[in-house]
C-alpha positions, 0 to 999 in steps of 0.5 A: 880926085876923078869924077868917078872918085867920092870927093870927100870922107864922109862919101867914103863912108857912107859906102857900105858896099865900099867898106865891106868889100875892103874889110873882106878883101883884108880877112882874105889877105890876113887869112891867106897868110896865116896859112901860107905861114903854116899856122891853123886858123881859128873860126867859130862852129856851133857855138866853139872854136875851132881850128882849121889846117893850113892845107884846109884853108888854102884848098877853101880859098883856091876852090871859092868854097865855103867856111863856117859862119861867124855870124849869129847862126854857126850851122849856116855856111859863108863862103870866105872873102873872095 
């Protein structure tokens, strides 16, 4: 491995930004291609599910806005892994 590389797995993990910066990249890429197969996406909203249209998360991703929250308040906003 580079000097700039962890040397070891326990490193790995023990980078949260790391780990957290992946599994966002990959709810992007699962996302993004979910739409672009034409199916609606389903996320949580003030407490149900609900489902968002292909062009709907498309447009969300190209302009870097936001999608509801999955997270412990579903008013909140959270803009979608970049």
């Amino acid at each position: 491995m580079n000097e700039q590389s962890p040397s070891s797995i326990a490193e790995l993990l023990a980078d949260h930004a790391l780990i957290n910066e992946a599994i966002a990249r990959a709810v992007r890429d699962a996302v993004l291609k979910h739409a672009l197969s034409g199916q609606p996406v389903a996320t949580w909203q003030n407490g149900q599910v609900i489902w968002i249209k292909p062009d709907e998360v498309l447009s969300r991703l190209a302009n870097g806005s936001t999608a509801p929250s999955t997270q412990n308040d579903p008013t909140e906003e959270q803009s979608l892994p970049k």
